[in-house]
N, C-alpha and C positions, 0 to 999 in steps of 0.2 A: 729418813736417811737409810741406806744401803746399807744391809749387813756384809760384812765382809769376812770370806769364806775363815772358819777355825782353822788355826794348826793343825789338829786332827784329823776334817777335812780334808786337806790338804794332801796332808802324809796316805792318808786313802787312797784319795785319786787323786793324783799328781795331773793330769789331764782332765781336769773337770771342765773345762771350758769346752772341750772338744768333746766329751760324755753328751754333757745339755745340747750341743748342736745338733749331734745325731739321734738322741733322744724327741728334739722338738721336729725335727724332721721327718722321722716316724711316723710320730702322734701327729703330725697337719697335712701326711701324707694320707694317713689313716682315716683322720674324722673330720678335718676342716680347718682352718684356724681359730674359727669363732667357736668350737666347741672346745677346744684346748685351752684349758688354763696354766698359769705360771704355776702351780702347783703341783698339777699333772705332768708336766715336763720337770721338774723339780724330783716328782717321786720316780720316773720311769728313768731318769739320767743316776740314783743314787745321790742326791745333792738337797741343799736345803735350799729353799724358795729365795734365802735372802743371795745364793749363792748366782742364779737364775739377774737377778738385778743388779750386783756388782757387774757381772762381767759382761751385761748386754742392757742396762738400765729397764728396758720393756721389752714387753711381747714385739712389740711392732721390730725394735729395732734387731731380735731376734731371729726374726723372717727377714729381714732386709740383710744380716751378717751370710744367711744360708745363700740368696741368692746370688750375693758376691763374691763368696768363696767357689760356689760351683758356674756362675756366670760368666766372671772375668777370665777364667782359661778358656772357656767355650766361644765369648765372644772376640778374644784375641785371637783365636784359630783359624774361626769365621773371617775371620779380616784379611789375616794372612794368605787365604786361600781362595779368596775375592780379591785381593789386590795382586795375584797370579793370574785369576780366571780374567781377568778384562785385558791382558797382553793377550791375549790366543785370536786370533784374527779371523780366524772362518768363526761368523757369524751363530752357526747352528753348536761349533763344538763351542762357542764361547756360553752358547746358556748352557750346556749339559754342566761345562765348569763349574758353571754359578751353582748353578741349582745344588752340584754335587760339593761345593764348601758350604753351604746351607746344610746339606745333610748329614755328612759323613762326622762332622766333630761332636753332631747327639751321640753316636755311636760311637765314639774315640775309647771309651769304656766304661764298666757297669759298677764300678763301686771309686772308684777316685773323683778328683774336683774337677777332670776335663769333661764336665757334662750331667755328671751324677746319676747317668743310667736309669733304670725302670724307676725307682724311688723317687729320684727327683721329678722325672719324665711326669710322673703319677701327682708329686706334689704342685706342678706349675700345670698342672689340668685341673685337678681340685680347688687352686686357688681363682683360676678363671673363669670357672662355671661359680663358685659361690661367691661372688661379685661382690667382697669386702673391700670397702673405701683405700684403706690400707695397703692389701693386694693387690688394687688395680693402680696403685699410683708407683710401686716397686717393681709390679711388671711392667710400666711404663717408661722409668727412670731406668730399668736394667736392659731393655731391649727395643726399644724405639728407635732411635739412632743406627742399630746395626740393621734392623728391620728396612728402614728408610736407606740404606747403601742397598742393601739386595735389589729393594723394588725400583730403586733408580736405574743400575746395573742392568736389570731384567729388561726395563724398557729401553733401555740404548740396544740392546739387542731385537728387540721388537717393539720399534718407531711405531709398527702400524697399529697395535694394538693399545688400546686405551691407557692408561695408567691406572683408572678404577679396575678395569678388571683382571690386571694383575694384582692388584691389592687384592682382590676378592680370591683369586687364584693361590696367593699366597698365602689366605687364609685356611683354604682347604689341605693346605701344603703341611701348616703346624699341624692342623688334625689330627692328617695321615699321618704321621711324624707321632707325635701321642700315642695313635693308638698301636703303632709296630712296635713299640719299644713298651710299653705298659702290658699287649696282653698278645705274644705271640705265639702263642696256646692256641689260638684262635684259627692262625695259618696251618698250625698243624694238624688239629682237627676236621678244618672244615675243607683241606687236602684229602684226608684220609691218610694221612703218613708219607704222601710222597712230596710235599714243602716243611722246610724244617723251618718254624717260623722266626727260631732263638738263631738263625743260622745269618750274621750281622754282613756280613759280605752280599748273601742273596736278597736281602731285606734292601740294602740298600740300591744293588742297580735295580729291582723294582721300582723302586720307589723315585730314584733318577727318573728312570724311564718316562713312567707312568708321569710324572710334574711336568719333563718337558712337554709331551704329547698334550698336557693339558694349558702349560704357556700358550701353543702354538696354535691349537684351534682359534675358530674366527671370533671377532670380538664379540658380545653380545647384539649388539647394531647391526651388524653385516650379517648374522646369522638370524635374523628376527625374517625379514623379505624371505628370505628359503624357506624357512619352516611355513610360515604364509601362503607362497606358490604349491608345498606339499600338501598344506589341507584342503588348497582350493581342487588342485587336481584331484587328489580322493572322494572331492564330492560333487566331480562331473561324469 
């Protein structure tokens, strides 16, 4: 049975619930989930392990609390500004719309629950590359459904193109998305100082840009015949 937190406790941290959230967030941002223990977030929160189980019974349902608190404003936003982008009637500003309420609510800010900025950004990439049972059924339960509006949206705007390979398109889409908000050090550097890669305004029509151009190319089927004709001609 649950220990429940002392009075002393208590009087400490008056906020302990929100300590362990940010503490577990950290550490599975940090190392993984499966290399964090309920003790480990217990000692980096200031709390004791039985405090860790009161107020989230398990591990699991402690990454599931994280994803709700930073997911549900992120995916509310996304909705909101998807179910804007599909009134706009020219066809070409209707995906810039989409694409750009997919994008802009990762970027809404870097430390509140609209999105959770590089830390979270950082923590729902480490949770998909280490392909824990747990992980992949939270990230599916938290974002499937929105995911599935986008890709729908996308193809009402572009009948001609497959629905696989907007899937696949929008897979490269969270990537890019990943990696602008996790290491934009990256833009700056490999600029030489003239893209400021922390700079969330330029980041984003980039990154607009670049998605739709990638929507709009030809499906894989239609572009397979051309590259065909290209190698035959190269080798007459």
């Amino acid at each position: 049975m649950a220990r429940k937190p002392t009075s002393k406790e208590t009087t400490r941290k008056p906020n302990m619930r929100e300590a362990i959230l940010a503490a577990a967030e950290e550490l599975f941002a940090t190392n993984g989930f499966n290399a964090v223990s309920v003790r480990d977030i217990a000692h980096a929160a200031g709390a004791n392990p039985g405090s860790v189980t009161y107020h989230f019974k398990t591990k699991d349902g402690l990454l599931l609390e994280i994803y709700r608190r930073h997911c549900g404003p992120m995916n509310l936003r996304r909705s909101e500004l998807l179910a804007a982008a599909k009134r706009v009637r020219d066809l070409q500003d209707r995906l810039e719309a989409i694409v750009r309420a997919y994008v802009v609510p990762a970027f809404t800010s870097g430390s509140d629950l609209a999105g959770g900025g590089a830390r979270f950004t950082r923590l729902r990439a480490v949770m998909s590359a280490e392909g824990n049972e747990v992980a992949r059924k939270i990230i599916a339960q938290t974002f499937d459904d929105t995911s599935h509006a986008f890709i729908d949206a996308i193809h009402e705007s572009l009948p001609h193109i497959p629905r696989t390979d907007i899937v696949w398109r929008s897979h490269f889409l969270l990537g890019a998305l990943y990696y602008s908000l996790v290491t934009p050090d990256r833009v700056s550097r490999l600029s030489r100082g003239e893209a400021d890669g922390s700079d969330a305004a330029s980041a984003i029509e980039q990154l607009v840009q670049a998605t739709v151009a990638a929507f709009q190319a030809p499906a894989l089927d239609q572009a397979a015949p051309a590259r065909r004709r290209t190698v035959a001609s190269s080798k007459t």
